[in-house]
Structure formats: structure tokens, C-alpha cells
C-alpha positions, 0 to 999 in steps of 0.5 A: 148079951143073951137072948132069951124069950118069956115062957111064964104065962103071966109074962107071956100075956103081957110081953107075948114070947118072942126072943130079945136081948137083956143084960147077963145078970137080968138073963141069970135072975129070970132064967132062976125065976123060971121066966124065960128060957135061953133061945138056941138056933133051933127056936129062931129058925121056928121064927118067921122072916119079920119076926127075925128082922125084928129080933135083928133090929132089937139086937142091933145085928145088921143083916139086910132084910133081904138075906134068907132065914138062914142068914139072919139065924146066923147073925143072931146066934153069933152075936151072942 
């Protein structure tokens, strides 16, 4: 399941541009629209704690909130 973000600015506005989770073939189509971007490593690190925790819950990566940033990165890239 990849990990994609909106970066459409009609998308943006409605969904804002945080990270989550879709299907292959939903990733394929809005990555061909041009609607979103895949999400690396680099850009969850700009995230903040409760951003991530959040991405993690929607994902559903457990890592226990107390874990560092870096944890968390983790998690969510290796799950992919």
C-alpha cells in the first residue's frame, strides 16, 4: 500500500496534504493525474510527532507514541 500525499491545490484545500495510505491501483491513477506525489523518507521526517502518530494510526503501523521521530519514519517506510 503506498503512501502518498495530495499536492493539487484543489485536492489540497479539501483533503489538506498530509501523507496516507491507498490501494495500488488508486496510487497508479492519482500519481497519472498529477494529484498526489509518493511520500519518501525525507518528507515524513518534515512531519511533526502528532502528524506521524497519526499517518501510523491511519496505516495501522503500531509504534508506541512514545518512540522518537525516527522510529516512527521507520515504521511507515518499511511498511510500504
Amino acid at each position: 500500500m503506498p503512501l502518498i500525499r495530495w499536492i493539487s491545490d484543489r485536492d489540497v484545500r479539501v483533503h489538506g496534504d498530509r501523507p496516507f495510505h491507498v490501494l495500488d491501483w488508486q496510487a497508479q491513477q492519482l500519481l497519472n493525474d498529477r494529484r498526489a506525489e509518493l511520500v519518501d523518507e525525507a518528507a515524513l521526517a518534515e512531519l511533526t510527532k502528532p502528524e506521524l502518530v497519526e499517518v501510523a494510526e491511519q496505516a495501522g503501523v503500531q509504534v508506541p507514541k512514545r518512540d522518537a521521530k525516527g522510529h516512527f519514519v521507520k515504521a511507515l517506510t518499511e511498511a510500504e
